[in-house]
C-alpha positions in Angstrom: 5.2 4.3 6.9 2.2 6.3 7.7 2.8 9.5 10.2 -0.4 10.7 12.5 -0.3 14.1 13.6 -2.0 14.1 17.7 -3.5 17.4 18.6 -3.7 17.5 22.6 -0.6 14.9 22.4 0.5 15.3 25.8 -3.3 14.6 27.5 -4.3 11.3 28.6 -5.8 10.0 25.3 -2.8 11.9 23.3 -0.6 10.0 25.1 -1.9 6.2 24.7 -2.7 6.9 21.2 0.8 7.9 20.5 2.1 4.6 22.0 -0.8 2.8 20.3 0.4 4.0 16.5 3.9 3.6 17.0 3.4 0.1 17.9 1.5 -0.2 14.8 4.5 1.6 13.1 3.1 4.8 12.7 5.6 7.8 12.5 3.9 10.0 15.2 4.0 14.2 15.2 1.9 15.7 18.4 1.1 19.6 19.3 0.7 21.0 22.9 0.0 24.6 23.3 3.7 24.5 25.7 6.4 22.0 24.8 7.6 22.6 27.9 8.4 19.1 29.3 5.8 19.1 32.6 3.2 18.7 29.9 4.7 15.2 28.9 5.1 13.3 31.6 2.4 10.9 30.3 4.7 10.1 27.2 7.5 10.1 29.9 6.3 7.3 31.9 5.6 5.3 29.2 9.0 5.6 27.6 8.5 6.9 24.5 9.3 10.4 24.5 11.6 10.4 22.2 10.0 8.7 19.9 7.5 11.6 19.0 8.1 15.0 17.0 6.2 17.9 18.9 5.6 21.3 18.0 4.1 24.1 20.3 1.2 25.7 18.2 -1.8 27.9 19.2 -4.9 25.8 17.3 -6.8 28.9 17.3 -4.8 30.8 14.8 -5.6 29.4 11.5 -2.6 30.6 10.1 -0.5 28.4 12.5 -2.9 25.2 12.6 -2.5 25.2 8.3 1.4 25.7 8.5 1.8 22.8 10.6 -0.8 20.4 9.0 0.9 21.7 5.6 4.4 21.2 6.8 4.0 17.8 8.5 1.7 16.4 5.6 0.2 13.4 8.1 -1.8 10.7 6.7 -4.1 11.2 9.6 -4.9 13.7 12.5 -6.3 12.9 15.8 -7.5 16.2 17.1 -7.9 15.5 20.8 -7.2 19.2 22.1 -9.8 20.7 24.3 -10.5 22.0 27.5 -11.8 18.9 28.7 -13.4 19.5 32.4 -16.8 19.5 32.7 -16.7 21.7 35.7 -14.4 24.1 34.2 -16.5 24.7 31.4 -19.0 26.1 33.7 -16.6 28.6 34.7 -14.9 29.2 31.5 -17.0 28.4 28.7 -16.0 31.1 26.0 -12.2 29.5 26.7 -13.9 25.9 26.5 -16.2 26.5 23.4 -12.9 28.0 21.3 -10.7 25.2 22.5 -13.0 22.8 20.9 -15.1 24.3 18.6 -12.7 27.0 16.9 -9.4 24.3 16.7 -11.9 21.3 15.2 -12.6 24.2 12.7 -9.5 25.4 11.7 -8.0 21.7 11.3 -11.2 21.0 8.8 -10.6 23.9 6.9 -7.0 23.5 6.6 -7.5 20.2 5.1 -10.0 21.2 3.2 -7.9 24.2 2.5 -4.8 21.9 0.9 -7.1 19.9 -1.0 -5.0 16.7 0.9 -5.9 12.9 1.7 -5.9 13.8 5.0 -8.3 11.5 7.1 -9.1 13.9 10.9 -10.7 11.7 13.7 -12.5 14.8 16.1 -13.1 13.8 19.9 -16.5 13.8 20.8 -18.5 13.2 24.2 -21.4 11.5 25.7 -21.7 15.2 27.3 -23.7 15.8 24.2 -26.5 13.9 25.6 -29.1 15.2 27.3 -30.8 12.3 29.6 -32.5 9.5 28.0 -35.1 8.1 30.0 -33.0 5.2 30.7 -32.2 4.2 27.3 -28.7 3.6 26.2 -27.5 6.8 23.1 -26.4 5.7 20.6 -25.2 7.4 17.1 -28.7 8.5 16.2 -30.0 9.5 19.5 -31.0 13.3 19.9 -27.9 16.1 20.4 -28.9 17.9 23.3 -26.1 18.9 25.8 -27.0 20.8 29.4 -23.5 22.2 29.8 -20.7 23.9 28.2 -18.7 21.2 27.4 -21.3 19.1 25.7 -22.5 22.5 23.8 -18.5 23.0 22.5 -18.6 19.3 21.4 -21.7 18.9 20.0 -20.6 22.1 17.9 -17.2 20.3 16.6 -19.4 17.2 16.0 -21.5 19.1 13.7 -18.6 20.8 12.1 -17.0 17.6 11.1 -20.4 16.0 9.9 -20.5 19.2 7.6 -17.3 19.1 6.5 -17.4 15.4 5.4 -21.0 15.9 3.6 -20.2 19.0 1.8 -16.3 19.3 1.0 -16.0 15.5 1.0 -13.4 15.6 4.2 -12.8 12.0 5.3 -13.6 13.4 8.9 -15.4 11.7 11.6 -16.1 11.6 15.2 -15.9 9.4 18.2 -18.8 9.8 20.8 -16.6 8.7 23.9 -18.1 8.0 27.0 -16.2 8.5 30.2 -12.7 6.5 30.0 -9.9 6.7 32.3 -6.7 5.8 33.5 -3.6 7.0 35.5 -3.1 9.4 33.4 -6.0 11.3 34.5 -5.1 14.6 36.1 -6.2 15.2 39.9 -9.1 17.6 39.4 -11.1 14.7 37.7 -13.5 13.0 39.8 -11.4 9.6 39.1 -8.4 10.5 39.8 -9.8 12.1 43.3 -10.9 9.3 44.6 -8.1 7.1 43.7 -5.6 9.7 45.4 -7.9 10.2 48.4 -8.2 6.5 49.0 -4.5 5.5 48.8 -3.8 8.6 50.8 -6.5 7.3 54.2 -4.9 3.4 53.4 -1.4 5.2 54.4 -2.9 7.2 57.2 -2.1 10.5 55.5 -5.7 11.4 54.9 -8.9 11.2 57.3 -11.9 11.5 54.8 -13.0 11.8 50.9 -15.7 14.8 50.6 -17.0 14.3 47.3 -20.1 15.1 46.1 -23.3 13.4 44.5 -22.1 9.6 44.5 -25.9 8.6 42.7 -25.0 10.0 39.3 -24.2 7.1 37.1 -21.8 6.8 33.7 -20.0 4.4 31.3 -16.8 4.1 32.6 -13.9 2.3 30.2 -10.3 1.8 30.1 -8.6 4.9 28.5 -6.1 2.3 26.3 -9.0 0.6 24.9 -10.3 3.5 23.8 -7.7 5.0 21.4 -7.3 1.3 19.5 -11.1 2.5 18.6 -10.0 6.3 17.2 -7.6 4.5 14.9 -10.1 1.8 13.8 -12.2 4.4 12.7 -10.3 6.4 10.7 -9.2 2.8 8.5 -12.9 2.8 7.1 -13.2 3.5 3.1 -15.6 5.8 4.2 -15.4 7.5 7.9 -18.1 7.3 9.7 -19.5 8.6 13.3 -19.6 5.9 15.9 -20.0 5.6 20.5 -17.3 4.3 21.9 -18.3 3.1 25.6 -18.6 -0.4 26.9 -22.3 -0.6 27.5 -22.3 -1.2 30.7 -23.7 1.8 33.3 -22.4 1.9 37.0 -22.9 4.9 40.0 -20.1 7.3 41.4 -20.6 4.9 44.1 -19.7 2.3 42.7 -16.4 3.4 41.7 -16.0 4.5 44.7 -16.5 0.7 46.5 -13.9 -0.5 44.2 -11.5 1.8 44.2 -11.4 1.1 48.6 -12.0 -2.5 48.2 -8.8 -2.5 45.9 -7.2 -0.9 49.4 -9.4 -3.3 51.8 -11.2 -0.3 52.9 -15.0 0.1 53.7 -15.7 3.5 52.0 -18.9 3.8 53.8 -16.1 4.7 56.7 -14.3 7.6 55.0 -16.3 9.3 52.6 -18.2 12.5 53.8 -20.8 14.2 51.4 -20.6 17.6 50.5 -23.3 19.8 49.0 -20.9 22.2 48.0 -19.3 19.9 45.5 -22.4 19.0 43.4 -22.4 20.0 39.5 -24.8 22.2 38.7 -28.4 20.2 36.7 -27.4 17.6 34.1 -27.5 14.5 33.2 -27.8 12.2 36.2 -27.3 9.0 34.2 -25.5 8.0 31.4 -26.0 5.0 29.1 -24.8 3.8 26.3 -24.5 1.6 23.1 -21.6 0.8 21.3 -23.3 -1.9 19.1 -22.8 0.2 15.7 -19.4 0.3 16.2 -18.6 -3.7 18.0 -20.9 -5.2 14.7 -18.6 -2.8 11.9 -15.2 -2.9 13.4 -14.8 -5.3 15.4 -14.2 -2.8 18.3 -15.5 -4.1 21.9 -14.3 -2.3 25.1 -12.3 -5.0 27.2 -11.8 -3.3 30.6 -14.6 -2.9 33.4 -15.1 -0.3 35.8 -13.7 -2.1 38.3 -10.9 -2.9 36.4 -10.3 0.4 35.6 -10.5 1.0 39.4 -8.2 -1.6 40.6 -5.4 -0.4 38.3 -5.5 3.6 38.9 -5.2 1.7 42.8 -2.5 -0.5 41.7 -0.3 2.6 39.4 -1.1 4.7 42.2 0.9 3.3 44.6 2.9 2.2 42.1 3.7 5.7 41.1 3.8 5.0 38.2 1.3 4.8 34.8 3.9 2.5 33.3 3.5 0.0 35.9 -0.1 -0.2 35.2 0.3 -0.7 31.3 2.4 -3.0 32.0 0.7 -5.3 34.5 -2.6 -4.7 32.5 -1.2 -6.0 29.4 
């Protein structure tokens, strides 16, 4: 039985990954800064809770990150723990570079520390991107990010590239493009809108102020995604790969499903406002995942819209679990 240790277990991607391995059989070990149990609910609603090991450790502190990794002994880590708003990262970005940067560090050097098999998928993010002219990145397109979060990634990208070419770490990273799910926390852009929308459907709610509905992104299905992180790491030899589904839609867009999954014109409820624009970036993201479809097999299955229609569908629901389980 092979045992994954989840960094970040209790965020949206910890959370379907850990159901993903245990239903490959997968003895599954997670950190969280807090163990407290508010920071679990994701494992909560999908029932499997207490099916995980968790330990409350503080990444930064080498010390700490090679006791763990030493003590639990996994066959494989998935480091997922960041700071992982954009926005934040504007605000915060020595807290967002060290959540990122500084962990995907320590966990290299702790493996490389032990001298252990140890096989570390590291999150990336199509934030590392600056724009492309309208061509689709893929895994040998130009590292250029434009905010804080993009710089803390492209950082732990290189890291784990250097670690695998010069200590022989079987370490790679996953470029993912923007997935979601209902897992996503309110302060995501997603996660507004769905909330907002069911919200004005009920009556509870008059209007959606967001703000620049032109930019456009990759959107995919958060549970598709983490079947991809675990593909990876199977390769003889790990290698870098996107993970996206190739296909580019608008803010706008999302937002037209998400009230059309409600039978709701949006045009009627959502108010621009200035005040809520990012600051410069990249306007429009595109990507290709052919690398990784032709080597492993991996193909995103989930649409934007489908991804809209079942945060609608959980959300008045009120549950995640309901939408894994109509999805399925």
């Amino acid at each position: 039985m092979k045992k994954a240790l989840i960094t970040g277990i209790g965020g949206q991607d910890g959370t379907y990954l850990a159901a993903h391995l245990l239903s490959l059989g997968y003895r599954v070990v997670g950190t969280s800064r807090s163990a407290g149990a508010r920071q679990f609910e994701g494992l909560e609603s999908l029932g499997i809770r207490h099916a995980v090991s968790i330990h409350s450790v503080n990444l930064l502190d080498f010390d700490a990150t090679l006791r763990v990794v030493f003590r639990e002994q996994p066959d494989e880590i998935y480091n997922l723990a960041a700071q992982s708003s954009v926005m934040a990262s504007h605000a915060r970005p020595a807290e967002t570079f060290e959540s990122i940067a500084v962990v995907t560090t320590n966990l290299l050097e702790a493996i490389r520390t032990l001298a252990v098999p140890i096989r570390l998928f590291s999150a990336g993010s199509a934030e590392m991107f600056d724009a492309t002219g309208g061509m689709p990145a893929n895994e040998d397109t130009t590292v250029r990010p434009q905010n804080p979060y993009g710089l803390a990634k492209a950082t732990s990208f290189w890291q784990t590239a250097q670690y695998r070419d010069t200590y022989s770490v079987a370490a790679c990273a996953g470029i993912l493009f923007n997935h979601e799910s209902p897992l996503r926390p309110e302060h995501f852009v997603t996660q507004k809108i769905v909330t907002a929308a069911c919200r004005i459907a009920a009556g509870e709610q008059d209007h959606l102020h967001l703000g620049d509905i032109s930019v456009q992104r990759d959107w995919g299905w958060a549970p598709d995604y983490v079947v991809a992180m675990h593909k990876m790491l199977q390769l003889d030899q790990p290698e870098d790969f996107i993970i996206a589904t190739g296909k580019t839609c608008s803010l706008e867009d999302f937002v037209r499903e998400v009230f059309a999954a409600l039978s709701l014109d949006w045009k009627l409820y959502v108010r621009h406002d200035h005040g809520l624009v990012r600051p410069a970036g990249n306007r429009c993201s595109r990507a290709d995942p052919t690398r990784i479809e032709r080597r492993l097999g991996w193909k995103a299955v989930a649409t934007m819209a489908d991804v809209a229609r079942r945060m609608v569908s959980a959300k008045l629901a009120g549950s995640s679990l309901g939408a894994m389980q109509r999805a399925a």
